[in-house]
C-alpha positions in Angstrom: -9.0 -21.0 31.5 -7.5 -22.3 28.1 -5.4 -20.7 25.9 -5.2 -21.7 22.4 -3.8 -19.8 18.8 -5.1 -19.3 15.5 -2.7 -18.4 12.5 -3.7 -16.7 9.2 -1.1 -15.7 6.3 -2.4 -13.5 3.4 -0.2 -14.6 0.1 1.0 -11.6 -2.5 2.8 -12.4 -5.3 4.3 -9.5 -7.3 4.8 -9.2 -11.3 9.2 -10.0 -11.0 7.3 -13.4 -9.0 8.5 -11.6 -5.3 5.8 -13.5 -2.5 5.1 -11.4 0.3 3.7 -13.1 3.2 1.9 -11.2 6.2 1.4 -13.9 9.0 -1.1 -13.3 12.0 -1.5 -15.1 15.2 -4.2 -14.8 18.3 -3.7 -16.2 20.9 -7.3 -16.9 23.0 -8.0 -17.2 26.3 -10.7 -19.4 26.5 -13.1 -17.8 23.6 -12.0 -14.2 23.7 -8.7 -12.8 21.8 -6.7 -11.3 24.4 -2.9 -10.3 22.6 -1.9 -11.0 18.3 1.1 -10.3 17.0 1.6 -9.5 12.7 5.2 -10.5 11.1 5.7 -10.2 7.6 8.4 -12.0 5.3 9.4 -11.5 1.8 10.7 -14.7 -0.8 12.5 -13.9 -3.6 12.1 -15.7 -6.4 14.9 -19.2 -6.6 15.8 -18.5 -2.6 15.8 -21.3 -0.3 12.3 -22.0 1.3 12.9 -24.4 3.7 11.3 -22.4 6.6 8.7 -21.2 4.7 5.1 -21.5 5.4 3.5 -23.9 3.5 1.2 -21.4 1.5 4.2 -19.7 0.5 6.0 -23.2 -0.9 2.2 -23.9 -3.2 2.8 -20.5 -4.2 6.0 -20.5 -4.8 5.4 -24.3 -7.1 3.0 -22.4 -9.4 4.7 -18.8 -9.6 8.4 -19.6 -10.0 9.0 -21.0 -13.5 12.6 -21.4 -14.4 11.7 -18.2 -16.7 10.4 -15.9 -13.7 13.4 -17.1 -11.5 16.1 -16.1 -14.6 14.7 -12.8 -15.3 14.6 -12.1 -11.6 18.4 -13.4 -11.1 19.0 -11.2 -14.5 17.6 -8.1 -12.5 19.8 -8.1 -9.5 22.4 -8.3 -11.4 21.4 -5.9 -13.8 20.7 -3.6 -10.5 23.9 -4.1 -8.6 26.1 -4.0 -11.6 
């Protein structure tokens, strides 16, 4: 009677350079899936990932130029002015 987990995360990035990240786990008892559990987790473009998933960091390296992270800082503020 093991138990183990298995994790999968499915990477969006949206045109202002928002990453969506949908994370799944599954935990197995022995070789049969017996509960999951789906969180999902949105990175704005210049924000702190630290905690991150990895896939969301190599993402974030390619996506966020200094260009995409001004124009999405000049948004909010055009937004919340």
């Amino acid at each position: 009677m093991a138990y183990s987990e298995s994790t999968t995360e499915k990477i969006e990035v949206l045109s202002n350079g928002t990453i969506n990240c949908e994370c799944t786990v599954i935990i197995y008892k022995d070789d049969s899936a017996v509960a999951s559990t789906k969180y999902t987790s949105c990175y704005f473009p210049g924000t702190d990932l630290s905690d991150a998933p990895e896939m969301v960091k190599k993402a974030a390296s390619v996506f966020w130029t200094d260009d995409v992270i001004s124009n999405y800082q000049q948004t909010v503020v055009a937004i919340t002015s």
